[in-house]
Every structure is written in structure tokens, then in C-alpha cells.
LOSEKOL-789590 format. One line per 2 residues: their letters; for each residue x, y, z of C-alpha. Coordinates in pm, 1 decimal, m for minus. Layout:
A) X/Y/Z; ...
// end
This chain:
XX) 5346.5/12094.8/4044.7; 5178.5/11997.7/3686.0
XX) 4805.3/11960.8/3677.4; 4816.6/11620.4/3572.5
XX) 5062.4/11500.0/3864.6; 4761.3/11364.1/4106.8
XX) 4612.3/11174.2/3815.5; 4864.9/10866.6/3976.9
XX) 4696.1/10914.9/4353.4; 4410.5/10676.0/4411.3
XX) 4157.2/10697.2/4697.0; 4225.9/10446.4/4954.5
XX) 3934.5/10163.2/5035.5; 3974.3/9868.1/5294.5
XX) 3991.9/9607.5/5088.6; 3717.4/9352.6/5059.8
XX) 3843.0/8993.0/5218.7; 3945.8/8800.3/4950.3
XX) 4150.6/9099.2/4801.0; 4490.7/9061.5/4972.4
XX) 4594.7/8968.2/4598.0; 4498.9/9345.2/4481.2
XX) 4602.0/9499.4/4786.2; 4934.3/9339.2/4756.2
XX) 4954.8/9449.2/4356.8; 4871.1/9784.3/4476.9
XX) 5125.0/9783.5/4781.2; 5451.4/9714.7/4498.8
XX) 5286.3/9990.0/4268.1; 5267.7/10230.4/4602.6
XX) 5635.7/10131.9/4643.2; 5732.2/10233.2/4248.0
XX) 5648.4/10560.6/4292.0; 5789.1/10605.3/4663.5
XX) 6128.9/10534.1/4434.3; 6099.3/10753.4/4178.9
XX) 6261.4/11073.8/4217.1; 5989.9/11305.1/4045.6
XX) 5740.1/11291.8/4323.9; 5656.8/11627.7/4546.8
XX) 5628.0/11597.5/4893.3; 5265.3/11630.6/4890.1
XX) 5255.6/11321.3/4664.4; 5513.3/11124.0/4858.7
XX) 5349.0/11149.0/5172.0; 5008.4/11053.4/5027.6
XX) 5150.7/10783.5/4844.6; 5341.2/10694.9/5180.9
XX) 4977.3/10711.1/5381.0; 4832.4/10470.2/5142.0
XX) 5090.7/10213.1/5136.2; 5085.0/10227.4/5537.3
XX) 4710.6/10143.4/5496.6; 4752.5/9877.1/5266.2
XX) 5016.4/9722.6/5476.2; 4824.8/9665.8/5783.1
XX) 4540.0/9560.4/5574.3; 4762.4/9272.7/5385.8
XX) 4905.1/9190.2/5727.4; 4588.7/9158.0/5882.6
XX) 4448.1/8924.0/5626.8; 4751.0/8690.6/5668.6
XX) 4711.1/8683.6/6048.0; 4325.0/8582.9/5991.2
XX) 4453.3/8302.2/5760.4; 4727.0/8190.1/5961.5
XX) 4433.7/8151.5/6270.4; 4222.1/7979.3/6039.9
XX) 4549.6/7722.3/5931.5; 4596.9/7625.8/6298.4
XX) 4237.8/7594.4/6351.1; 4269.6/7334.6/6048.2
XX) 4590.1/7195.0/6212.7; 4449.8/7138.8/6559.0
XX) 4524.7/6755.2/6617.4; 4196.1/6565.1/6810.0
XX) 4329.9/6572.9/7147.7; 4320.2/7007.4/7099.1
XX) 4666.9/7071.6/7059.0; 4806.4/7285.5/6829.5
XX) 5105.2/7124.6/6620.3; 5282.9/7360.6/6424.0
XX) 5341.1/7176.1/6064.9; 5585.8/7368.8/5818.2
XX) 5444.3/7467.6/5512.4; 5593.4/7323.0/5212.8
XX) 5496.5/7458.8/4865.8; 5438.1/7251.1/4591.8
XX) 5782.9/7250.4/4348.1; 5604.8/7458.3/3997.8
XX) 5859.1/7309.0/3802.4; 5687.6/6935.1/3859.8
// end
């Protein structure tokens, strides 16, 4: 193993709310390098440990925002009514 091989390995933080965004950025990068074939064990395990982390992180962001949705949905008489989510068209 070169020198220079950790140089790609970056400490893992919780990310701040607000950073799913980055976490998710750094979650495909994570995945990148799982595919490449040059990576020692060592590397591919540490690699492995951060995108586990950065999962659950993005996945518990979405489950705070999907809480805070139905809290937004809740119709007057307290029921929860499950709406779909439809995405604006970009192309309009």
C-alpha cells in the first residue's frame, strides 16, 4: 500500500441538519470508490464504515421531513391524509 493511498479517506462527522444534500454527494462518492478495483481491504472497509454512517444519517433526515410533511398535511378534524407528492415537470 502507497503512501499516498489514504489521502482519499475522510474523517466521518454527523452531518449538520440541513446537510442531507452533502451527505448524499458524499454517499455516491463513498460508492465510486467501493467500485473501483484498486482499493485494499483496509480502505474498502473504511470506505464501507463511512458510507454505512452516512446512510443512516440521510435516512434519518428524510424520516424527520417526512414527520414534519404529515404534520403540514394533518386536515382540521386531526387526521392524517396521505397526499401523493407530485413534482413540478422542469421542463415547464
Amino acid at each position: 500500500m502507497s503512501p499516498t493511498s489514504n489521502k482519499s479517506v475522510v474523517p466521518v462527522e454527523a452531518p449538520k441538519k440541513g446537510d442531507f444534500e452533502k451527505s448524499l454527494t458524499r454517499l455516491e462518492e463513498v460508492v465510486k470508490r467501493l467500485e473501483s478495483a484498486d482499493l485494499s481491504l483496509d480502505e474498502a472497509m473504511r470506505h464501507f464504515e463511512e458510507g454505512v454512517k452516512l446512510s443512516r444519517e440521510c435516512q434519518k433526515q428524510l424520516e424527520e421531513a417526512e414527520g414534519r410533511v404529515e404534520i403540514l398535511l394533518k386536515k382540521a378534524d386531526g387526521k392524517i391524509v396521505a397526499e401523493p407528492f407530485e413534482p413540478e415537470d422542469e421542463n415547464n
